[in-house]
N, C-alpha and C positions, 0 to 999 in steps of 0.2 A: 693472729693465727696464720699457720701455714695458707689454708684453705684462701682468707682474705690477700695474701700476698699475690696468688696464682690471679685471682678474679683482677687484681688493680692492675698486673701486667698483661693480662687479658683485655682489660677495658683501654691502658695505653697503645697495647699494636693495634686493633680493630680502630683509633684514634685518630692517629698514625695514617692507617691503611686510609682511611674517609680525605683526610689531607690529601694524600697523592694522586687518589680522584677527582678532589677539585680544583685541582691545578690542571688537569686534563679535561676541565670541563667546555666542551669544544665551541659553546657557545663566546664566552669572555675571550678565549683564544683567539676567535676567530676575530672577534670584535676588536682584540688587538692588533692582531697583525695589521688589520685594515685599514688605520693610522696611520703606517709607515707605507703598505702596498698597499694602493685602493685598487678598487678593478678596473679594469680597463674598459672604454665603452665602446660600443661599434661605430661604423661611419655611418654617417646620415642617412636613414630609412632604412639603416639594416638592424639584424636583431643580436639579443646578448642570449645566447645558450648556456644552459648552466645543469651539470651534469653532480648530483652528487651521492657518494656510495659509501657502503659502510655502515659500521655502527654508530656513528656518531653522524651519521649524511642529515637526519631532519635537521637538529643542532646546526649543524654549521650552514644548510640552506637558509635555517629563518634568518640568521643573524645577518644574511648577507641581501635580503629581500628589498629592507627600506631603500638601499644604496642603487637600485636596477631601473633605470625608468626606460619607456619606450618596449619596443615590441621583444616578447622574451619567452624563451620555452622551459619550462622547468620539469626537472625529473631526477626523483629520490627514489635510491635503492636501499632498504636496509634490512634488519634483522628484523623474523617475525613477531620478535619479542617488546620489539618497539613500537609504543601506540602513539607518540608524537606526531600530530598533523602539521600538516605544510600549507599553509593557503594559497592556492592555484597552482597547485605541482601535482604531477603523473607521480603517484604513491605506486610502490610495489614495495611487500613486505613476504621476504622470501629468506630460505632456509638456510641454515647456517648452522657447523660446520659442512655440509653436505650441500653441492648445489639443486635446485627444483627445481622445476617449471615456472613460478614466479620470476626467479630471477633469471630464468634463459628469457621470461617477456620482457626486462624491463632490457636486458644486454640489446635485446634485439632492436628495444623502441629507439635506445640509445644511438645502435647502429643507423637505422632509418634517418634519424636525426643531422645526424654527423654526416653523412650522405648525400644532404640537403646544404649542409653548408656552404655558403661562399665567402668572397675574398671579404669583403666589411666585414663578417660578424665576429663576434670576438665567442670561445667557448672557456665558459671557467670551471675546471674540474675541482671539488670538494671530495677529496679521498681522504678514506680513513679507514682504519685496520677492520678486516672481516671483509673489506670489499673484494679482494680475488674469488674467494667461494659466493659471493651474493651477486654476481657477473660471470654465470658462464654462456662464452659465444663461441661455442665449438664450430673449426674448422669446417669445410663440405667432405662430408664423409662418416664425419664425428657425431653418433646421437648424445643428448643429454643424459640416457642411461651410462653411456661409456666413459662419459664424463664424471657422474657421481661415482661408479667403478674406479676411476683414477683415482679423484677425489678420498677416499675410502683408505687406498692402497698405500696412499701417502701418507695419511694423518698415524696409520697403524706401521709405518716403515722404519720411525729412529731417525728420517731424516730432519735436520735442520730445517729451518724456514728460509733461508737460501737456496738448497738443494732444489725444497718444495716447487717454491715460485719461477726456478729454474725452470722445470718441467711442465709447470702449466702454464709460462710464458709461451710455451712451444704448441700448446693446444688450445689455442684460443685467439680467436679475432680481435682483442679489444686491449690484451696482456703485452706488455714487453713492448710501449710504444704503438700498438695498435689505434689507440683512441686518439691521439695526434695525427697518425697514417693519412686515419678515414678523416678526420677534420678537417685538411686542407683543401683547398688554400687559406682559411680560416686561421685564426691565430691562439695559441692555445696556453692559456694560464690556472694552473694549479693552486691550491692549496693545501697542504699535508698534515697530517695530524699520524705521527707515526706509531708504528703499534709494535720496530721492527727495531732491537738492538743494533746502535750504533749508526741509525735512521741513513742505511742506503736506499735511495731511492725508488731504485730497482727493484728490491723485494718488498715495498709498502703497496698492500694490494697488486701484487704482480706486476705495479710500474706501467701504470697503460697509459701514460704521458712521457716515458722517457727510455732511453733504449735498453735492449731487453742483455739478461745476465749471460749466455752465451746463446748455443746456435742449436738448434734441433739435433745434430753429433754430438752436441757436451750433454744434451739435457739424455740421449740415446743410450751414454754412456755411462752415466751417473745411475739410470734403472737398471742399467747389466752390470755393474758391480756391487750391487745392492740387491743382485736375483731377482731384482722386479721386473725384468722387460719381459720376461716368456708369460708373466701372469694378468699381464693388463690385454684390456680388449683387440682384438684383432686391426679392428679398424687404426685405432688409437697409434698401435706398433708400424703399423704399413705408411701413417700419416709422418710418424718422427723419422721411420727410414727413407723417403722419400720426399720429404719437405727441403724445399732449398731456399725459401723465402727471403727475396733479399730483404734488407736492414737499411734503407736509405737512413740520414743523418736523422737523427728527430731533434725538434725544433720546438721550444717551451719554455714558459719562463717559469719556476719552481718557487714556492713559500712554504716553510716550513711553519706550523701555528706552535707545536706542542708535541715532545717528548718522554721518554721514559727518565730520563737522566734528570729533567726537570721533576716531575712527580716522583722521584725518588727523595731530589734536595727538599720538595715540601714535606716528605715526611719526617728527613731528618728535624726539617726545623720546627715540625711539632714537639718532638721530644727533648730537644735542646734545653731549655729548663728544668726538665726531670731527670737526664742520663747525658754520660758523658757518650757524645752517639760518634760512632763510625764509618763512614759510606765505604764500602770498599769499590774500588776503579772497575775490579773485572767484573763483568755480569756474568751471573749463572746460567750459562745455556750448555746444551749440549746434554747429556744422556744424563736422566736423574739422577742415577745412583750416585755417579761421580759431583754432581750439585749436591746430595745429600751429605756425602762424607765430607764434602767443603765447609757445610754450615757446621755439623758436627765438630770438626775438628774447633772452630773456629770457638764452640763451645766450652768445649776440653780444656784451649788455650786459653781462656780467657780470664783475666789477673780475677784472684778472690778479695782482692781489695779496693778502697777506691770509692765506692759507692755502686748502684747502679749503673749498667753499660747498656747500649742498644747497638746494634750491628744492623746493617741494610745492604741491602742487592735488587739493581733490578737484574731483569733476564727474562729468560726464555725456554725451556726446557724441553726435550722431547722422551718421550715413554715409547719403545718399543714391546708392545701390544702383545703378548702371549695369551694372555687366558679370555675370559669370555664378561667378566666384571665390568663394569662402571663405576667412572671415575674423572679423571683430570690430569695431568701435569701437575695443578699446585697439590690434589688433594693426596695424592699418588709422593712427593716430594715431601711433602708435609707428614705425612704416616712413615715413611721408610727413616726420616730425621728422627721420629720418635722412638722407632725400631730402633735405631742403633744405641740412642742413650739409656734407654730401658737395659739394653745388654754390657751396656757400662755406664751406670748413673753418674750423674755430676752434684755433688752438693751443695750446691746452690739453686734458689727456685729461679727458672726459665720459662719463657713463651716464645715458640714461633711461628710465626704469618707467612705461610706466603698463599698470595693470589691474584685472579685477574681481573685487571683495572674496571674491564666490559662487565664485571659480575657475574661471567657464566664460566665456570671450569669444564670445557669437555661437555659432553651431553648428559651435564648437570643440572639443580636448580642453583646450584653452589657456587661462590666465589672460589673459594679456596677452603681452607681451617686454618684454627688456631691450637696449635698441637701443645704440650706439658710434661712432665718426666711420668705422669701416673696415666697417656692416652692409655698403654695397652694394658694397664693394671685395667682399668674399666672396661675394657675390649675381653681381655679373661673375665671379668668377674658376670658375664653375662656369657660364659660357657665358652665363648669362642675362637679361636686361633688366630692372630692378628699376623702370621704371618701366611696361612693360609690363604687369610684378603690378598696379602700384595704380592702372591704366587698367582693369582687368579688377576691381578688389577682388580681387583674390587675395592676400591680406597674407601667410595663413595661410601658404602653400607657400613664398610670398619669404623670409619666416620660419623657418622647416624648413632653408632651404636655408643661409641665414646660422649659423645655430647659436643664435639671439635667444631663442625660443618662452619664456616662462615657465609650465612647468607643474606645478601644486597639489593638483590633483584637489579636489573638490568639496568648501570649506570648511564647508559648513553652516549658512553667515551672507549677507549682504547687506545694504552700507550705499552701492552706488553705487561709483565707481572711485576712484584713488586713482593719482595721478602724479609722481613724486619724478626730480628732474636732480640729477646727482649732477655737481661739477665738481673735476677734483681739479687740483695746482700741481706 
């Protein structure tokens, strides 16, 4: 039956998708790299610091616990949705996308920390994607409401996660190099778990161990051609015109654990047996629509012969924000894919995936969805306008309503999204 062909390519991407999470699972990651980079220890009677943020920070702190002896300060920042404990670590579980008050306490404990350092101790940053917004240490001047204000203004801009991290390099004590700054004379060793296509260093978690993406003038000029500089907070604007901060060399040694590019090839090679699978090289970032007409076409094009095919993408996506709905980048990407084959069906049965690795799309309970050529027939047949949703962003509810939503609950990891068309014969 039709009906069973959509469910078994349903049950392969959500498959699929679980593989590329566990290849991102930042515990084994972490446990690996440590074989080749162990950590480095302090000198005699001093201590080992170990800083670590993000959504995947409890994960990669446990795994690195056994390996620490002698005197040691521990402090995990993550998402509130993470109940992972840490045995004898300064826990903060603070808000994400959106910075809080949580996490201006744990930036600050951070900062005090770092502060304290001297030349023996060794500091090993465990960063991982979601940590720039679960870290904000605004500038003297800067409140943390100005801050969530920025925060805000960006996520709803169109801008890139480059651009982004540009800009909040520039407001923030601890971004773009800062967290090496304050740690010396101390010696500062990372570990990375990227959450950031094409894993520049700089934009994983705003890069607070290594030097920042340009200068308070590019980050000035990048909100005034984008109309944002007149609308962000006063203070905020007076701090970027005004900041001349220099950028001494930054100084750190860099370990990468785990990629998107990686948790893409474990998905392919879940499907490998069942489909002749595809990775394509470019990732989908940049403005949905144009990701959407990417997959679509790729649809279209796709031989009617052959057997089964799978196509994969990771990436990155941005939604510039018009209406007032809830939603996602995947879920938002995912319904407008749907949108277009609906208005020109393919006949052949399809499923597409995309979502994010962390399990939460946007200020969702959602990963992502798993979309089919009949989403908006279902979305009509319960009275509603499916393009209405995605004039509003309201992917979320169009979603719901289909029966699409893919939900995970909060993986523990973050390597960026991860997109799989499933095409069956």
């Amino acid at each position: 039956m039709q009906t069973d062909k959509y469910a078994s390519l349903k049950s392969d991407a959500a498959r699929a998708f679980r593989a590329a999470v566990r290849r991102a699972d930042p515990a084994l990651a972490m446990r690996d790299c440590l074989e080749t980079h162990p950590l480095p220890q302090p000198d005699h009677g001093c201590k080992t610091i170990v800083l670590a943020f993000g959504k995947a920070a409890p994960a990669m702190l446990g795994a690195v616990l056994g390996r620490i002896s002698g005197r040691r300060v521990l402090i995990c920042v993550t998402h509130r949705e993470n109940s992972e404990q840490v045995p004898g670590a300064e826990m903060f579980r603070a808000g994400h996308p959106v910075p809080d008050s949580v996490g201006a306490s744990g930036a600050q404990r951070m900062q005090e920390v770092l502060n304290d350092a001297v030349a023996g101790d060794v500091v090993i940053a465990l960063i991982s994607g979601g940590g720039s917004a679960l870290l904000p240490a605004p500038p003297e001047g800067v409140s943390l409401e100005d801050k969530q204000l920025l925060n805000r203004l960006l996520l709803q801009s169109g801008l890139d996660i480059e651009a982004m991290n540009l800009v909040r390099q520039q407001v923030s004590n601890l971004k773009g190099g800062g967290m090496t700054r304050l740690a010396a004379p101390a010696k500062v060793t990372s570990y990375i778990l990227s959450d950031v296509i094409g894993d520049d260093l700089r934009a994983i978690a705003s890069g607070p161990t290594v030097a920042p993406l340009g200068t308070a003038e590019t980050a000035r000029r990048c909100l005034q051609d984008k109309g944002l500089f007149e609308r962000l907070p006063e203070s905020i604007q007076l701090h970027l015109r005004r900041s001349a901060r220099p950028h001494p060399p930054v100084t750190a040694t860099h370990h990468l654990i785990g990629t998107n590019a990686q948790s893409v090839l474990a998905a392919s090679a879940d499907l490998e047996d069942r489909y002749a699978v595809q990775t394509d090289p470019q990732p989908l970032t940049g403005n949905v629509n144009a990701a959407a007409n990417t997959v679509f076409s790729t649809l279209q094009n796709a031989p009617r012969t052959g057997g089964p095919r799978a196509f994969l993408w990771g990436g990155e996506t941005t939604v510039q924000v018009r209406g007032t709905g809830v939603g996602g980048r995947n879920q938002e990407l995912a319904l407008r894919v749907a949108a277009l084959a609906d208005a020109a069906p393919v006949d052949l049965p399809w499923v597409f995936l995309s979502a994010g690795t962390d399990g939460r799309d946007g200020p969702t309970d959602a990963a992502g969805a798993i979309v089919d050529q009949h989403t908006l027939a279902r979305i009509r047949s319960d009275g509603q306008s499916p393009m209405a949703y995605l004039d509003r962003n309201d992917s979320n509810a169009a979603l719901r309503i289909s029966g699409d939503l893919l939900v995970t609950g909060a993986t523990g990891t973050n390597v960026a999204d991860v997109q799989i068309l499933l095409i069956g014969d």
